[in-house]
C-alpha positions as CSV (number, residue, x, y, z in Angstrom):
1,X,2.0,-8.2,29.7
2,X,3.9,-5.5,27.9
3,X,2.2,-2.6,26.5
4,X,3.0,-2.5,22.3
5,X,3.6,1.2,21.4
6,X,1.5,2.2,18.1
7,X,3.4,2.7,15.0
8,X,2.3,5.8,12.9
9,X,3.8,5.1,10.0
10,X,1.5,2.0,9.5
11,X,-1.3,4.5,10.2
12,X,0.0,6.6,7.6
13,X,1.0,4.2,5.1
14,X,-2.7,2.4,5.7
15,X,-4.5,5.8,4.8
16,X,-3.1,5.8,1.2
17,X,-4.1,2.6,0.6
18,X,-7.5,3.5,1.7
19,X,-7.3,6.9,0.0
20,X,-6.6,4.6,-3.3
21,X,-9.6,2.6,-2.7
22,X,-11.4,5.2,-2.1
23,X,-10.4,7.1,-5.4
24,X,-10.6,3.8,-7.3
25,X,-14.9,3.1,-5.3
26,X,-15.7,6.7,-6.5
27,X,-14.7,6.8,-10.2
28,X,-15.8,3.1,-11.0
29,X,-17.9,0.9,-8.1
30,X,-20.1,3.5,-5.5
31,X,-19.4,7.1,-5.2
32,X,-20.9,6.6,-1.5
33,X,-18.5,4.3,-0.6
34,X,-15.5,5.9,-2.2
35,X,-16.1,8.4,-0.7
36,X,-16.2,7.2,2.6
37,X,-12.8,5.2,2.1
38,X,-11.2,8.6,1.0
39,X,-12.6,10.1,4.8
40,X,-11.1,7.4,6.5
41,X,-7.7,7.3,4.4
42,X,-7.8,10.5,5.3
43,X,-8.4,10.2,9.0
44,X,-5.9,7.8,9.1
45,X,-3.3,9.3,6.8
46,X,-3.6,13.3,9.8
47,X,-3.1,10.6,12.9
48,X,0.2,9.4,10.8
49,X,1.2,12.6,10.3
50,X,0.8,14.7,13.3
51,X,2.4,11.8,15.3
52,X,5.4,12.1,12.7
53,X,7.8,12.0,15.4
54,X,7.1,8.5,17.0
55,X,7.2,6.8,13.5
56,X,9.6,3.8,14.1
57,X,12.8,3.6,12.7
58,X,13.7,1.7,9.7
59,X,16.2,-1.2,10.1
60,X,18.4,-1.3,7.3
């Protein structure tokens, strides 16, 4: 079985949609749980970008 590598710029792109969430949770829904979406956007969003230079390339 052949070992996938891990694409970062999934990670990345993944922690702004959690960071929106999480912006979205805290003005309007649960500022608990915005808040929490905004830690694990950004979580996600620093493993994206410190592994910058393994993102995948685009196929155009």
């Amino acid at each position: 079985m052949k070992k996938k590598e891990i694409d970062y710029r999934a990670f990345f792109a993944i922690g702004v949609v959690f960071m929106g969430a999480g912006v979205t949770f805290l003005a309007s829904v649960n500022k608990g749980l915005g808040a929490a979406f905004i830690g694990v956007g950004a979580l996600y969003m620093i493993i994206g970008g410190k592994n910058k230079d393994k993102w995948k390339k685009v196929k155009k």
